[in-house]
BAZAPA-830451 format. One line per field, with one value per residue: residue number from 1; x, y, z of N, C-alpha, C, O in turn. Coordinates in steps of 0.2 Angstrom, whole numbers. Example, Ala and Ser with C-alpha at 12.3 -4.5 7.8 and 13.67 -1.06 7.14 Angstrom:
! BAZAPA-830451
i	1 | 2
nx	66 | 64
ny	-28 | -11
nz	39 | 35
cax	62 | 68
cay	-22 | -5
caz	39 | 36
cx	66 | 64
cy	-16 | 0
cz	39 | 39
ox	71 | 67
oy	-17 | 6
oz	42 | 40
//
This chain:
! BAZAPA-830451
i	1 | 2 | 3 | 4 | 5 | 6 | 7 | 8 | 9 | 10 | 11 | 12 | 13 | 14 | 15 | 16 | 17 | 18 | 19 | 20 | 21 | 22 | 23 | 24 | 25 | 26 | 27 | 28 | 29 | 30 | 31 | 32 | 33 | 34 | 35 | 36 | 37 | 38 | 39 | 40 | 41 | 42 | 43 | 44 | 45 | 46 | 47 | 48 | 49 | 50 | 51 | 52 | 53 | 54 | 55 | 56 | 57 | 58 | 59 | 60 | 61 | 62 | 63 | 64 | 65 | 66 | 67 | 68 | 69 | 70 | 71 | 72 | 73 | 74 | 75 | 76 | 77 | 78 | 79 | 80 | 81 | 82 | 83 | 84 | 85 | 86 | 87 | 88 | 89 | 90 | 91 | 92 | 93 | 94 | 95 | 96 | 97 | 98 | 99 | 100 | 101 | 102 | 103 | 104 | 105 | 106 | 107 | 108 | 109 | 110 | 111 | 112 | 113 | 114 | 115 | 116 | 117 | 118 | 119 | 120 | 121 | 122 | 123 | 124 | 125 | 126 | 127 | 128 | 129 | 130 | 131 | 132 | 133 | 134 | 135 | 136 | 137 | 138 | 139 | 140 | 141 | 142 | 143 | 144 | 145 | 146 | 147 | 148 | 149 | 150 | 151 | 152 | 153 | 154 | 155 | 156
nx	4 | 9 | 18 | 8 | 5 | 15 | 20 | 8 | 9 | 20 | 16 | 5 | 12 | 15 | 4 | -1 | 5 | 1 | -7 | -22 | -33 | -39 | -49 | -55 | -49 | -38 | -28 | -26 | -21 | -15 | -16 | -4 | -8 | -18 | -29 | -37 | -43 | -42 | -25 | -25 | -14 | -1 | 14 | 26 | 18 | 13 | 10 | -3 | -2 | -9 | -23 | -23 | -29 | -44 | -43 | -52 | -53 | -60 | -65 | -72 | -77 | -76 | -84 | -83 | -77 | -75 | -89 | -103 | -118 | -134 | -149 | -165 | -172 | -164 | -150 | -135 | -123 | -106 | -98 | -94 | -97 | -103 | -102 | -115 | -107 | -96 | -76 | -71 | -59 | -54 | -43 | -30 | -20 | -6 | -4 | -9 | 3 | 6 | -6 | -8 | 2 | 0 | -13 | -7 | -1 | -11 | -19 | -25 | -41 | -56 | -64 | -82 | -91 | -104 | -108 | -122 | -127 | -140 | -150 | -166 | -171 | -160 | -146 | -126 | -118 | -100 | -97 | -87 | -78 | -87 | -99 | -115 | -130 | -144 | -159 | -165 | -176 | -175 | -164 | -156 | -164 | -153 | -142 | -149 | -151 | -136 | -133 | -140 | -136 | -124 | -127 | -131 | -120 | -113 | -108 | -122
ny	-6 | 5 | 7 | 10 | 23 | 31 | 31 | 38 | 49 | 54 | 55 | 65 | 79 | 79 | 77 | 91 | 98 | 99 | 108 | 117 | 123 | 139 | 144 | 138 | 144 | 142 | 137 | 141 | 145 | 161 | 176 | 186 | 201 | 199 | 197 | 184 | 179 | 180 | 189 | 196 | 198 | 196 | 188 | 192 | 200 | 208 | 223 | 234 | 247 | 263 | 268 | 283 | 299 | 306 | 323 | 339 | 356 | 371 | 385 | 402 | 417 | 433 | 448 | 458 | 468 | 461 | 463 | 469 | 461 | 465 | 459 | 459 | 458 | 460 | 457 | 451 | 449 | 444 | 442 | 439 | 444 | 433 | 426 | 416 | 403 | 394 | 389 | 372 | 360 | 347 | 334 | 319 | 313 | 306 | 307 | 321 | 330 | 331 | 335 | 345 | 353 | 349 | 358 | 371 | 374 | 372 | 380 | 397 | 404 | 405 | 418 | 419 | 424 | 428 | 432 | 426 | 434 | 438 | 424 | 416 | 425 | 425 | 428 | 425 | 422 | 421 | 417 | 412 | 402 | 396 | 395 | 404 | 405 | 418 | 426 | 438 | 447 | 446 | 454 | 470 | 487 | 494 | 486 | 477 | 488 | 491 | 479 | 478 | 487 | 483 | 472 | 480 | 485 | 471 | 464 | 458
nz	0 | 3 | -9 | -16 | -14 | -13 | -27 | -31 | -26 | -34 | -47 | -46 | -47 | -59 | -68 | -65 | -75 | -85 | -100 | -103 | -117 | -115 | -125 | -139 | -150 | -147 | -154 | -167 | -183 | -189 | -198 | -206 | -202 | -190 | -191 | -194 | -206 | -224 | -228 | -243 | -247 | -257 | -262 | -275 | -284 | -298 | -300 | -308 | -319 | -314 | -323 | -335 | -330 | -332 | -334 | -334 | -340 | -337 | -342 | -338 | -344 | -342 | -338 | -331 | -316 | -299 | -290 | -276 | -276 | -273 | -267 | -271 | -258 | -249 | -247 | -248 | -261 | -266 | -282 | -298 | -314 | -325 | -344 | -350 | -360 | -358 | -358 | -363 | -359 | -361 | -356 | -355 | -341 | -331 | -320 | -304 | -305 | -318 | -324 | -320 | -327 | -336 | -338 | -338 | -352 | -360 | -372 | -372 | -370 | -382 | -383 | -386 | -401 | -400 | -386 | -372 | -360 | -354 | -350 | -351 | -342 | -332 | -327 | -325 | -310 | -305 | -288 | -276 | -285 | -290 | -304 | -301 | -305 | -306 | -305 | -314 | -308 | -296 | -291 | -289 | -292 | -297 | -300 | -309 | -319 | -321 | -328 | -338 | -347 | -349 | -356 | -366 | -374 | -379 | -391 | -403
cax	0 | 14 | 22 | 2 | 3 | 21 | 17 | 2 | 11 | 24 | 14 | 3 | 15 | 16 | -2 | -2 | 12 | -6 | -11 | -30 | -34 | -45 | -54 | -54 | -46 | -31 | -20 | -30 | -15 | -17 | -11 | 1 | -11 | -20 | -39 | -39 | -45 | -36 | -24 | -26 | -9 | 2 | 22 | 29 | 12 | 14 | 4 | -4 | -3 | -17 | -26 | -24 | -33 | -45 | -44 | -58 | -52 | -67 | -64 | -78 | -77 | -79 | -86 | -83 | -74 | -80 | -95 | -106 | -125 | -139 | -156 | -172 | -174 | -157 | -147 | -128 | -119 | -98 | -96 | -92 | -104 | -100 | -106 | -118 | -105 | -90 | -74 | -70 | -53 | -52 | -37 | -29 | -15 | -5 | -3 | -10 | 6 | 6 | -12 | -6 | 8 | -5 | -17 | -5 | 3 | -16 | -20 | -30 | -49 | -56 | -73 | -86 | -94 | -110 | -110 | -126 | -129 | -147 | -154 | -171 | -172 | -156 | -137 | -121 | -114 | -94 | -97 | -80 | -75 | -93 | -105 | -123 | -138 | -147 | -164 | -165 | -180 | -173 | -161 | -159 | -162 | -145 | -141 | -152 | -148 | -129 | -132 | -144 | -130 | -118 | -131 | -130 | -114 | -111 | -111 | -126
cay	0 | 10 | 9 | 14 | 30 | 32 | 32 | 42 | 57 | 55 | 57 | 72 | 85 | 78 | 80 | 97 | 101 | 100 | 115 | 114 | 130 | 143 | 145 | 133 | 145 | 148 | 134 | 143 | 148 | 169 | 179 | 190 | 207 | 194 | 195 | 177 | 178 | 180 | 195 | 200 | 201 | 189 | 188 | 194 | 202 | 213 | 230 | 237 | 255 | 268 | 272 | 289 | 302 | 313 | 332 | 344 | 362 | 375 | 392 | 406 | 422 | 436 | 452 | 467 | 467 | 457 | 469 | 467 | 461 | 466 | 460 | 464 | 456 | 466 | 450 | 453 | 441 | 446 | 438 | 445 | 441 | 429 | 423 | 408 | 401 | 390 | 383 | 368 | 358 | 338 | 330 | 314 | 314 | 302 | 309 | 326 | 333 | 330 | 337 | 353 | 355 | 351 | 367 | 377 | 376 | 373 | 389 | 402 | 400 | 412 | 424 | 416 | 429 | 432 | 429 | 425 | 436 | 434 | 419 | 414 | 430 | 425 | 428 | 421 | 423 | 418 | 417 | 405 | 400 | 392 | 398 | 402 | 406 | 422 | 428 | 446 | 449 | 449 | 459 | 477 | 489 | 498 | 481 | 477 | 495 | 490 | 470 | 479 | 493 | 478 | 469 | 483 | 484 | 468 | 462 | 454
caz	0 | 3 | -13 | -21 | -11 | -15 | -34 | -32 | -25 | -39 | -52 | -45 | -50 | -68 | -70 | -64 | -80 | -92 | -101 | -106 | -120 | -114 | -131 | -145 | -155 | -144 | -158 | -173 | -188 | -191 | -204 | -200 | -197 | -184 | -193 | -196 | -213 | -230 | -232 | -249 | -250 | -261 | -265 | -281 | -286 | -301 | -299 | -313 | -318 | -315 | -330 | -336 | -326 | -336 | -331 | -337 | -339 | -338 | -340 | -338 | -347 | -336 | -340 | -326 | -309 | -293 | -284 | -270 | -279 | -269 | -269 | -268 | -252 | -245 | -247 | -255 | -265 | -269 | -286 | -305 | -319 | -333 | -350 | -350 | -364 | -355 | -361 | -358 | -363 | -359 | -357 | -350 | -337 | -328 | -311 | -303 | -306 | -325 | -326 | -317 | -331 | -347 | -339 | -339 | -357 | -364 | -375 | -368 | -374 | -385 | -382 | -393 | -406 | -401 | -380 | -369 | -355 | -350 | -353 | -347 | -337 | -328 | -325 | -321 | -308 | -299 | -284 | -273 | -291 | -296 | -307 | -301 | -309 | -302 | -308 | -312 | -303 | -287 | -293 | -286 | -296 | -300 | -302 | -314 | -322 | -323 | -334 | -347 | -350 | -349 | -361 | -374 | -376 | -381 | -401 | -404
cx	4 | 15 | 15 | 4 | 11 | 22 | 11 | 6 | 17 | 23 | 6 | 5 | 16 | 8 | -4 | 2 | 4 | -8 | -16 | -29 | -39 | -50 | -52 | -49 | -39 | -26 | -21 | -21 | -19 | -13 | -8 | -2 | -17 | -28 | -40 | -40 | -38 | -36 | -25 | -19 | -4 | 9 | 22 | 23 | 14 | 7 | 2 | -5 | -9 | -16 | -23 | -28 | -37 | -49 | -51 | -55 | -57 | -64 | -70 | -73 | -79 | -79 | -84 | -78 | -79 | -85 | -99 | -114 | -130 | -146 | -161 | -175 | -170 | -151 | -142 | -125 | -114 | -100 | -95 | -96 | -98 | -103 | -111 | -113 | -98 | -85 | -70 | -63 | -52 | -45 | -34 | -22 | -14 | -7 | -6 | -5 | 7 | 1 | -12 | -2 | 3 | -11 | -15 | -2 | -2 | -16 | -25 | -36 | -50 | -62 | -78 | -91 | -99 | -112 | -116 | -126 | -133 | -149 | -160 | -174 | -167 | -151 | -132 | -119 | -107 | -93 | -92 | -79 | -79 | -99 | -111 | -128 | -142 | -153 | -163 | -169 | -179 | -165 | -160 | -159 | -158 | -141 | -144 | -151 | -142 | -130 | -138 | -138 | -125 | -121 | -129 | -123 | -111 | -113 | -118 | -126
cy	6 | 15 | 11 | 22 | 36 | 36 | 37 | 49 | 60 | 58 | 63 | 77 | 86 | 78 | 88 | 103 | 102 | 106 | 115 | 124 | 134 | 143 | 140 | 135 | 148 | 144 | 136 | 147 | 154 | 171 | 184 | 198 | 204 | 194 | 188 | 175 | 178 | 188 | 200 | 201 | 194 | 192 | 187 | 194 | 206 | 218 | 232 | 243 | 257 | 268 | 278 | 293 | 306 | 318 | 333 | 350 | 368 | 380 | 395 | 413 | 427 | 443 | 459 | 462 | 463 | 464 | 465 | 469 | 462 | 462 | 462 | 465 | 459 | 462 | 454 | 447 | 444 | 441 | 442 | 441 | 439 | 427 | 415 | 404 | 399 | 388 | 378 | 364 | 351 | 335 | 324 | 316 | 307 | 301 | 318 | 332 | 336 | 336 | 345 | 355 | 355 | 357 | 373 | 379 | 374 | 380 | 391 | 402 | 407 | 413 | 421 | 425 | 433 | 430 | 431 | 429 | 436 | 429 | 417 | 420 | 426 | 427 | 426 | 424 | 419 | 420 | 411 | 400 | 394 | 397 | 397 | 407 | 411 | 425 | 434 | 448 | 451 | 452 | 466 | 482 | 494 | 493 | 478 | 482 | 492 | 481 | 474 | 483 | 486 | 474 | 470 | 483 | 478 | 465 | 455 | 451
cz	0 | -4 | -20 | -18 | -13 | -24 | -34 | -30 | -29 | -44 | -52 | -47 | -57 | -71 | -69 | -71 | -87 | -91 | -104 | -108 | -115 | -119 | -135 | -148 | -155 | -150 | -165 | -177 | -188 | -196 | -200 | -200 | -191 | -187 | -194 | -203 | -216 | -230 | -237 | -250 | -254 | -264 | -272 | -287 | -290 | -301 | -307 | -313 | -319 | -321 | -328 | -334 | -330 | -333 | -335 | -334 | -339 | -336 | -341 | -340 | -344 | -339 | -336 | -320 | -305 | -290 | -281 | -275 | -274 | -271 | -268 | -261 | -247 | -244 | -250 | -254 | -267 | -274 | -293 | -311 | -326 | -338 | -349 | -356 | -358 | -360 | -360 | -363 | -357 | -360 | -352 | -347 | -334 | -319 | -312 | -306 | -314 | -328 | -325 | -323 | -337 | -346 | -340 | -346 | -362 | -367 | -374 | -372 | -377 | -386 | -390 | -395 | -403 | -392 | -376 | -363 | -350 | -354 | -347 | -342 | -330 | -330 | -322 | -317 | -305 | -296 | -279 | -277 | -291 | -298 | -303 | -303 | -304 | -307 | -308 | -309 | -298 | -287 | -289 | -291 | -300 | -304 | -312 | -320 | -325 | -328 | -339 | -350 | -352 | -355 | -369 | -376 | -378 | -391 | -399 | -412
ox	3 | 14 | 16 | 4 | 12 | 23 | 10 | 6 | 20 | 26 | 2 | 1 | 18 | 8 | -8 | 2 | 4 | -10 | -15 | -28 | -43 | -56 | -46 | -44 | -35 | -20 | -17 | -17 | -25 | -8 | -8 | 2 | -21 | -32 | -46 | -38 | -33 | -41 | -25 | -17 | -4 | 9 | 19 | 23 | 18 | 1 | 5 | -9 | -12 | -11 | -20 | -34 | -34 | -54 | -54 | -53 | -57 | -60 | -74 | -67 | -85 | -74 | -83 | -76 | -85 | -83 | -99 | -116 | -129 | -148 | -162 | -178 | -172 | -148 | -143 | -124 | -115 | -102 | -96 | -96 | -93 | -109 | -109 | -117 | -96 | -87 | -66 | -62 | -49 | -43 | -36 | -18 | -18 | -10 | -6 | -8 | 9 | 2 | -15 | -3 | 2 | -13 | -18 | 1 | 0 | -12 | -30 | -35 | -48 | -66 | -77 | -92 | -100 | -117 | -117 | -123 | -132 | -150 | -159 | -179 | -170 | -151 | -133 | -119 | -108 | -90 | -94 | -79 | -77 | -102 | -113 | -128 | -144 | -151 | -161 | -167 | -181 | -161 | -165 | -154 | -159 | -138 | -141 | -150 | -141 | -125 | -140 | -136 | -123 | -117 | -128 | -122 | -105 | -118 | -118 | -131
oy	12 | 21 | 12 | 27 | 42 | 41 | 39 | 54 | 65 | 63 | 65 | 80 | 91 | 80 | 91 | 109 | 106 | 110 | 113 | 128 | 131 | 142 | 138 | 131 | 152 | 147 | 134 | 150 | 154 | 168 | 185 | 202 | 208 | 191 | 187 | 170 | 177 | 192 | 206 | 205 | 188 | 196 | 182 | 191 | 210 | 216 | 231 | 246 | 254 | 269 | 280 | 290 | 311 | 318 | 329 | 350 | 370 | 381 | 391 | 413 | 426 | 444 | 465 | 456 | 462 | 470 | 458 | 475 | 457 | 462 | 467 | 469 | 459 | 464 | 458 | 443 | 446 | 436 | 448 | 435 | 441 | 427 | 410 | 400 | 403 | 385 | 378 | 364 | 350 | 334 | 324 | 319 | 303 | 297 | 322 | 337 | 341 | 340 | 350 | 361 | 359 | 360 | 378 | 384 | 373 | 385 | 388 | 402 | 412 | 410 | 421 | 430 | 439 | 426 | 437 | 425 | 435 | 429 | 416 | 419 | 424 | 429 | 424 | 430 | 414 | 426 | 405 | 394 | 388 | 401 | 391 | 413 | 409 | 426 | 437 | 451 | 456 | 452 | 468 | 482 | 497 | 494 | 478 | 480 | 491 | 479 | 472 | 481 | 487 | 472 | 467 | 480 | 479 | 465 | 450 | 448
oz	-2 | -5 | -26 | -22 | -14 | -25 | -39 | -34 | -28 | -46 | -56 | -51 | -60 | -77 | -73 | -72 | -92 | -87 | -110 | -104 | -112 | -117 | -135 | -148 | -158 | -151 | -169 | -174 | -187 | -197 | -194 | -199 | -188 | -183 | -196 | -205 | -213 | -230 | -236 | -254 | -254 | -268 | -275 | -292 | -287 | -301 | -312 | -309 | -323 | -325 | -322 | -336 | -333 | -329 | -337 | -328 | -345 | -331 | -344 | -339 | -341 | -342 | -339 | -320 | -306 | -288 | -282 | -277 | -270 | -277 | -264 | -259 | -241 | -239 | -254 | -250 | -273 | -271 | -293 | -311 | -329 | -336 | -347 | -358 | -355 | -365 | -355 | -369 | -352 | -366 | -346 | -350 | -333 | -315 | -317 | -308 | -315 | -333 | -328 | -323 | -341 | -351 | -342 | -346 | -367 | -365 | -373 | -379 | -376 | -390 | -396 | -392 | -404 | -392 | -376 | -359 | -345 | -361 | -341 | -338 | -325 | -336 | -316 | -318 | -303 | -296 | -278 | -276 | -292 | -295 | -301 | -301 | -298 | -313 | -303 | -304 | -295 | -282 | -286 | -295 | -305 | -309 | -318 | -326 | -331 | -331 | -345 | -355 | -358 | -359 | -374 | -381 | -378 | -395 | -396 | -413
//
């Protein structure tokens, strides 16, 4: 009996040597940013180059200096009145820097013959280098006064 009790207190400390997981997935393979899944990434992957970017160049035709537009309602709007006629000049580029280099060595656009001032009973206006569409009605009328004058002097 001895040599049961002997062996018994032997082999206590070799069962205490067992590591039972906390989770299933403590022997789980990871990838190496640890999300489990598939990376997306793959050795001696060839890239393919960006397409070609296409720019759009839009110029606006500008008639007078920037002023302060009043309305009728007592509203003012800083902007400088432009042609409804745009021009526009497309081109592809590699990179931003390319496209910055082909705006500037575009050729300067050229005043169409017979330019749009009102249309529809509106006007353009550039106001934070966008056009927008302002009814003359609510116009004020100095306002109003200054785009017919600006009206007539244009070739029709």
């Amino acid at each position: 009996m001895k040599a049961w009790l002997i062996l018994l207190a032997m082999t206590a400390p070799l069962c205490a040597q067992v590591v039972l997981p906390t989770t299933g997935r403590k022997f789980d393979t990871r990838t190496i940013n640890g999300s489990g899944g598939t990376s997306g990434v793959s050795v001696n992957a060839t890239t393919k180059p960006a397409p070609p970017t296409k720019t759009r160049l839009t110029s606006y035709f500008i008639l007078g200096e920037p002023r302060q537009w009043k309305s009728t309602d007592g509203k003012s709007l800083l902007g400088t009145i432009i042609i409804f006629e745009d021009a526009v000049i497309e081109f592809e580029a590699a990179t931003p820097a390319a496209a910055r280099e082909a705006a500037g060595k575009a050729p300067p656009p050229k005043m169409p013959e017979k330019p749009t001032l009102i249309r529809e009973g509106k006007i353009r206006l550039l106001v934070n280098q966008k056009p927008v569409e302002v009814p003359l009605e609510r116009l004020s009328n100095d306002d109003r006064k200054y785009v017919e004058d600006l009206n007539a002097r244009l070739p029709k």
